[in-house]
N, C-alpha and C positions, 0 to 999 in steps of 0.2 A: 539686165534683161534686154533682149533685142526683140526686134521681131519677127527677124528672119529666122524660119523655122530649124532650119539645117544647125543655128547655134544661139539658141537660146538665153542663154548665159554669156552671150559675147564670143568672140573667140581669143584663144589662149591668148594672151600678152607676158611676155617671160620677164619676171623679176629683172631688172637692172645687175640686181649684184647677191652676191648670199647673205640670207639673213636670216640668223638661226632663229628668232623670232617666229621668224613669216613662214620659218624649213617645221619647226614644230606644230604651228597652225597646221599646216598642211597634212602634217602625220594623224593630228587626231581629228584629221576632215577624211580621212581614209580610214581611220580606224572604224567611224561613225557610218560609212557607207551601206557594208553590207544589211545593216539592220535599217535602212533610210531605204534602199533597193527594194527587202521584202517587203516593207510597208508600203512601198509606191505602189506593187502589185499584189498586192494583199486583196483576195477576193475577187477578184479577174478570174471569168471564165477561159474557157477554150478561145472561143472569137474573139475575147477581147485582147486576148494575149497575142491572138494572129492581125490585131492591128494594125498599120501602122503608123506612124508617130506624126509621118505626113506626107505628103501624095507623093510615091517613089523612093520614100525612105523603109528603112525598116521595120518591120515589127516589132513590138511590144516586146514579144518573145526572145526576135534576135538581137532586140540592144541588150539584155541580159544578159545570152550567151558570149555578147563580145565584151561583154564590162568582164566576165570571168577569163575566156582569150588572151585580152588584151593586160588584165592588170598581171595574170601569172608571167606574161613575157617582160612584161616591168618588174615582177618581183624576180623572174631569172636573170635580167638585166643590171639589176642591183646587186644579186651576188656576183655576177660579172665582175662586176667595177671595183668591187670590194676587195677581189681575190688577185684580178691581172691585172698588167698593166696596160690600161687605155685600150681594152678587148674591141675586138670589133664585132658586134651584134648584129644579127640576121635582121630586116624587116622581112615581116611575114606580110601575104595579099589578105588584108580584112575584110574585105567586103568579096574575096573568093570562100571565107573562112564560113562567113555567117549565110554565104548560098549553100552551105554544106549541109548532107540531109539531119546530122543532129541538132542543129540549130535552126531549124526553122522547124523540127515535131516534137523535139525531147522536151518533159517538163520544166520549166525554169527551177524548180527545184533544185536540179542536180547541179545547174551555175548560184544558184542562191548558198549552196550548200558549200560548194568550193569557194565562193568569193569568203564564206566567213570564216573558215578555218589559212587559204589564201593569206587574210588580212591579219588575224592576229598572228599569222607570222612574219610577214613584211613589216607589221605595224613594228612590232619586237625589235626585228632585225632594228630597223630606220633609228627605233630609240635609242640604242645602242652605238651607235655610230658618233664616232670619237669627231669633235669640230675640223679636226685637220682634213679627214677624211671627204665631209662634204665637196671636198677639189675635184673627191677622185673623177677621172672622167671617162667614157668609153666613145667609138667610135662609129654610128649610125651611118651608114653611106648615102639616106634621105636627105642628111644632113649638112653644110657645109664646113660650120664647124665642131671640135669636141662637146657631149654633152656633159656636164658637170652631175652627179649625184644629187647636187641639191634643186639643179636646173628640173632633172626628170620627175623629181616627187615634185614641185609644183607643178609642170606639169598635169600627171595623172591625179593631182588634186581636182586642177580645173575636169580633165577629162571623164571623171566620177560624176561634178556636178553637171558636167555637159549632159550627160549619158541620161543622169537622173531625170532633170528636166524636160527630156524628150520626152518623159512617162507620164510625169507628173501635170504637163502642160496639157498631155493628151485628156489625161483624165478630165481634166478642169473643162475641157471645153466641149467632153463627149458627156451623151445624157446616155449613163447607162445604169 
């Protein structure tokens, strides 16, 4: 934990090397998400969900809809990598994503909803994946070099708890 609000949890530091170990931790820290997400905002009104997490950051609301966003472009990212070789993957503009009008008024419901059906099929997919494969790799152009399969689910391991944290922090310290 830091205390810098922006990354609560640190920010990411990428595994040194694969380790199917740390690559399975990881699968059932995303499997455990979307039900660790609904209970962060479990009971959250309208305002409180229009939050947000800290002065110029997002909402309540819209770290939700980007935890949904963002993890389905990792799970399309995944069967990327699985299917061609070393694809090259879109980065999409997030934070143009989450000014967009359904993420800042839609219920978190409907990203609650998707990140859970989402997850048990990413989760699926990841456990499935034969050890050679974790190599596979695709090609981000945010990035300099290849990102490995097993690189990107650490990754969006940290990026779950990142996400979660910003909710969970917020609650903690709001009297509501």
């Amino acid at each position: 934990m830091t205390d810098d609000p922006r990354y609560p949890v640190g920010r990411f530091i990428p595994p040194p090397a694969f380790d199917l170990r740390s690559t399975r931790a990881a699968i059932a820290a995303l499997g455990d998400l979307p039900d660790r997400v609904t209970a962060a905002v479990s009971g959250l009104d309208e305002a409180q969900l229009d939050t947000p997490y800290r002065e110029g950051g997002w909402t309540v609301r819209q770290v939700v809809h980007h935890l949904a966003d963002s993890h389905l472009n990792a799970y399309l990212r995944t069967r990327l990598a699985l299917t061609e070789e070393a694809p090259t993957v879109r980065p999409y503009d997030e934070k143009g994503w989450a000014e967009l009008p359904d993420a800042k008024s839609l219920p978190v419901t409907a990203s609650l909803q998707l990140l859970e059906g989402l997850h048990v099929r990413w989760v699926a997919l990841l456990g499935a994946v034969a050890e050679a494969d974790w190599q596979r790799t695709m090609i981000h152009p945010e990035f300099k070099e290849p990102i490995a399969l097993w690189w990107l689910v650490a990754m969006y391991d940290w990026h779950g708890a990142h996400h979660l944290a910003h909710v969970t922090r917020l609650r903690a310290r709001e009297e509501w």
